[in-house]
C-alpha positions, 0 to 999 in steps of 0.5 A: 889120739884120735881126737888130737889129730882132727883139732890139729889136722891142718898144722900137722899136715903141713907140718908134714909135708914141710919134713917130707919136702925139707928131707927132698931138698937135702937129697937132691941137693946132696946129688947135685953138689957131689955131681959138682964135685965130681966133674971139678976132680974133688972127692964126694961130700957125704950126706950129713956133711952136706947137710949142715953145711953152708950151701945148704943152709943157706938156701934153706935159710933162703926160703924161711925167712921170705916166708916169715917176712911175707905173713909178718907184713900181711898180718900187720898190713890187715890191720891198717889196710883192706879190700874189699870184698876179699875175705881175708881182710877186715870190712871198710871202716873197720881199720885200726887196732879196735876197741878193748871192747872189741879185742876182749881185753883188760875189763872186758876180757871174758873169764877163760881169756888168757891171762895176759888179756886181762892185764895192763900194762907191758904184758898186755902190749907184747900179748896182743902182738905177739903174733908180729913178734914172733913172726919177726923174730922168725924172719929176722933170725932165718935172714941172718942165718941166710946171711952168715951162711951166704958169706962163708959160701961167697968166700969159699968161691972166692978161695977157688978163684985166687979172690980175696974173702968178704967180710959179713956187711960186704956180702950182705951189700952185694948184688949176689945177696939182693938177687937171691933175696929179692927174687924170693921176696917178690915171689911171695909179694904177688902170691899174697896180694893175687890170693886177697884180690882172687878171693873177692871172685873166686870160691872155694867150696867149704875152705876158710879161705873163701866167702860161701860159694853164693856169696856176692863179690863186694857187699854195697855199703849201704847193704852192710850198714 
């Protein structure tokens, strides 16, 4: 158990604050809706009811799939683009999917890799980006939940102002939803793009995240090569 718990530290770290914070947010969610309910003269939601409904769903929802759309774009961003000097980009010159050789793959494959590594074929293309995939899928799931979850609160606020219901596609094109989902994309646009250009300057002493402390900001190419 010991052992398990130092390989997996940094999962189960945020693993964990994700439960401690996700169980916050329901809670004062919770309190703030029922002091809503109260002050409109309608009877109080109880927890678990709140829980599984759509306004919290869809601001939990919210959050997830601007998250997962933030990391999907930025790991296959990285395949293509970089900066230098950041650490959390390729070299220049290193753009580009690489060499079998170079991603151990098919022939190359060494003979603990895994098995979808040292086929060809479908197999291998979904393997070697499997990462986009899922993360996509992630996104593409949290953004429909959002979605649907969104139209049937709209619809709720619709019936308490004598307004007609909205069909799903007329939700998803209202400025109501560009304004709740753009205004989290923007958010993690900036955080990734200010943490690849702060990390060529600055330093965090021992973190994967950040060149050794005396490393230069940007290697010369004629250093690197």
């Amino acid at each position: 158990m010991r052992r398990f718990l130092r390989d997996n530290a940094l999962s189960l770290f945020f693993f964990a604050l994700f439960i401690l914070a996700l169980f916050g947010q329901s809670i004062a969610g919770f309190l703030r809706n029922n002091e809503d309910l109260t002050q409109h003269g309608i009877p109080e939601q109880g927890y678990f009811a709140f829980i599984f409904s759509s306004d919290f769903v869809v601001d939990v929802a919210e959050n997830w799939q601007s998250e997962f759309l933030q990391f999907l774009l930025f790991i296959a961003a990285t395949v293509w683009f970089i900066q230098r000097g950041s650490p959390d980009s390729k070299q220049p010159g290193d753009e580009g999917v690489g060499t079998d050789e170079d991603q151990k793959v098919g022939r190359y494959a060494p003979t603990d890799a895994p098995a979808w590594a040292k086929v060809s074929g479908w197999r291998r293309v979904v393997y070697e980006n499997s990462l986009v995939l899922v993360m996509g899928a992630i996104f593409v799931l949290s953004w429909l939940m959002q979605s649907l979850s969104g139209t049937v609160v709209m619809n709720q606020e619709n019936a308490e102002h004598g307004q007609a219901p909205v069909t799903w596609l007329q939700y998803v094109g209202s400025p109501e939803f560009w304004d709740r989902t753009l205004q989290n994309w923007q958010s993690e646009f900036l955080a990734v793009g200010t943490m690849a250009a702060f990390a060529i300057f600055l330093r965090q002493r021992s973190s994967a995240e950040s060149k050794p402390v005396g490393a230069p900001y940007v290697v010369s190419s004629e250093s690197s090569e």
